[in-house]
C-alpha positions as CSV (number, residue, x, y, z in Angstrom):
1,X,1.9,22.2,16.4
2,X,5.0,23.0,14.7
3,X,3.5,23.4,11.2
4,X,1.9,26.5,12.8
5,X,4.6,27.6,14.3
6,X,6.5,27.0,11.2
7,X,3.6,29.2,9.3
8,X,4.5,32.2,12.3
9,X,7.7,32.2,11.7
10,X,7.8,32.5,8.0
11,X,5.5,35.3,8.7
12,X,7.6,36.8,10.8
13,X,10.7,36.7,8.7
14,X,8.9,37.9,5.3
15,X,7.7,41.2,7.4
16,X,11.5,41.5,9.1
17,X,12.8,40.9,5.3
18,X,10.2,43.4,4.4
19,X,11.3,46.2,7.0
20,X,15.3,45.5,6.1
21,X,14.9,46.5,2.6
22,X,12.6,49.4,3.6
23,X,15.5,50.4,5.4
24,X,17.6,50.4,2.4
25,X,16.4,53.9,0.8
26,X,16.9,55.3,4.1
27,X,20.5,54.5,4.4
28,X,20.7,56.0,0.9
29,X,19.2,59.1,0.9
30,X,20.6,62.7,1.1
31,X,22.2,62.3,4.2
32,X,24.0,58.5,3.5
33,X,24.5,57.0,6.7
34,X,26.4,53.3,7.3
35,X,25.5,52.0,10.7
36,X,21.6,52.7,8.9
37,X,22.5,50.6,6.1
38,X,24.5,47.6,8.5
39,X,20.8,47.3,10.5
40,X,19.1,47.1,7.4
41,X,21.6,44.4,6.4
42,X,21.1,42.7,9.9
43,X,17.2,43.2,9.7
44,X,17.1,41.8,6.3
45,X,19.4,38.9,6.9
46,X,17.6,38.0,10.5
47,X,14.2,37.8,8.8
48,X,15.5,35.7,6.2
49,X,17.4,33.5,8.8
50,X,13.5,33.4,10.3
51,X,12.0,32.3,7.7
52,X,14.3,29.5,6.9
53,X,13.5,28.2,10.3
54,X,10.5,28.1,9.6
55,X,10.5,26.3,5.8
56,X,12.7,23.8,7.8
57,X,10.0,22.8,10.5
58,X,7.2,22.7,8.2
59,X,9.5,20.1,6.2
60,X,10.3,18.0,9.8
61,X,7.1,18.0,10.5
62,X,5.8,16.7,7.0
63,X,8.4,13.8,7.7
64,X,7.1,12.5,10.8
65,X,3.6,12.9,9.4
66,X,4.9,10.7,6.3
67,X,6.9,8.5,8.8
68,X,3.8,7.8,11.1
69,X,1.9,7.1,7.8
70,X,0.3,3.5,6.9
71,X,2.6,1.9,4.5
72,X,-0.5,1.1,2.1
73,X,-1.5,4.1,0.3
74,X,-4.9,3.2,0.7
75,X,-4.5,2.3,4.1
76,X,-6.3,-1.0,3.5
77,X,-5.1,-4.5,3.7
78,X,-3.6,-6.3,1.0
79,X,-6.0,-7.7,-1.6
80,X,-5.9,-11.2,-2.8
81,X,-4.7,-11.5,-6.6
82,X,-4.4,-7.7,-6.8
83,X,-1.0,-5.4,-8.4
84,X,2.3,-7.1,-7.4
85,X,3.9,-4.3,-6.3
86,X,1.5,-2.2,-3.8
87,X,-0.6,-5.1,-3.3
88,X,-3.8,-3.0,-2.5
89,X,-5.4,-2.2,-6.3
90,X,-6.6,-4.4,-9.4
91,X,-4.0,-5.0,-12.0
92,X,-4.5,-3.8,-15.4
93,X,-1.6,-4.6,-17.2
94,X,0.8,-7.4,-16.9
95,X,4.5,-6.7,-18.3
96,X,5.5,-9.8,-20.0
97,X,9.3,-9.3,-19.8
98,X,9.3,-8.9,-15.7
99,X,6.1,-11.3,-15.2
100,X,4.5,-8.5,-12.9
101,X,0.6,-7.6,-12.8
102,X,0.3,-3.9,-12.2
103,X,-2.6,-1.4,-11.3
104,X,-2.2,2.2,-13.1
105,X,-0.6,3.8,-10.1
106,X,2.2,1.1,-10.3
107,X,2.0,1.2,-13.9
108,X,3.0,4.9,-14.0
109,X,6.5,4.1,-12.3
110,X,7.6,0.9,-14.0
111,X,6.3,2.0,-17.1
112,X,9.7,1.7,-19.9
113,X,9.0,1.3,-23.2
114,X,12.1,0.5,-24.3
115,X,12.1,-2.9,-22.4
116,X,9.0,-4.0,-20.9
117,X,6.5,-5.5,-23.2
118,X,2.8,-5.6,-22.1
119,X,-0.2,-7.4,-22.6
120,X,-3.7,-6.6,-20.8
121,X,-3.7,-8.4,-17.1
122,X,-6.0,-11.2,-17.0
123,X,-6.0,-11.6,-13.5
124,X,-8.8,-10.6,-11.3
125,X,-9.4,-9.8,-7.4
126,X,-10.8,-12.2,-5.2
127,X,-12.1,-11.4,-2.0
128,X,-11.2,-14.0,1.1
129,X,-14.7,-15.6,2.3
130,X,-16.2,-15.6,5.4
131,X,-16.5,-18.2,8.0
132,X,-20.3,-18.5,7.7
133,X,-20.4,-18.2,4.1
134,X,-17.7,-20.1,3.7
135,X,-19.3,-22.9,5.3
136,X,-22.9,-22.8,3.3
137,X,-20.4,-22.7,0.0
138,X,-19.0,-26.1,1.0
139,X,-22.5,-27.5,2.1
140,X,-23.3,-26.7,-1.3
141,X,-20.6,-27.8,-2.9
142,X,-20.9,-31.3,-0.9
143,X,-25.0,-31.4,-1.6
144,X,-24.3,-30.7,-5.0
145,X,-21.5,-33.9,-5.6
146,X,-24.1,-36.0,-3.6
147,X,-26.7,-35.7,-6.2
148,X,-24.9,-36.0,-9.0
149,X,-23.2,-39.6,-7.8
């Protein structure tokens, strides 16, 4: 709601901005007259004052949308053996100096060349198993250690 209403009232101002400085010639003309010029000076002013108000509830309400946000960017849960640092992608580089598998995302903000040394990741996602798969995996497993002894 109050992004539109931020929308309205930037709307608003830019046309009251609009009006003030078309008042400005008028004040100037043949026939100069002050009090003309002191309303377009208030006009101008009010609609910029508007519009301000406005830019300033579009930001608020950008905040709480950001605040009320997942913390994942993806919004999913965390992956087994996936980047370090967000948790939620597969790393692609590991920097040797700080020990850290990253994904490219991550990548972009840690990146320093100066410091960091890196080396290809070698360190792949796992996904957790199921209960019933879980369970035929270890009846394998078991089946398979029974025939061999």
């Amino acid at each position: 709601m109050s992004s539109r209403t931020g929308n309205w009232m930037i709307a608003v101002g830019a046309f009251g901005m609009f009006i003030g400085l078309c008042l400005v010639p008028a004040a100037m003309g043949p026939n100069p007259d002050s009090s003309v010029l002191a309303l377009a000076a208030c006009v101008f002013s009010f609609g910029a004052l508007l519009t301000a108000s406005g830019m300033y509830l579009k930001a608020r309400g950008l905040q709480s949308a950001a605040a009320s946000a997942p913390e994942n960017k993806n919004g999913a849960r965390r992956v087994r053996g996936g980047c370090e640092l967000c948790g939620s992608d597969t790393p692609v580089i590991q920097c040797k100096v700080h020990q850290l598998h990253l994904c490219p995302a991550c990548l972009a903000q840690h990146y320093d060349f100066r410091s960091c040394a890196y080396v290809p990741s070698t360190r792949r996602t796992t996904g957790k198993t199921t209960g019933k798969t879980a369970g035929k995996q270890k009846g394998a497993a078991k089946a398979r250690s029974a025939s061999f002894s």
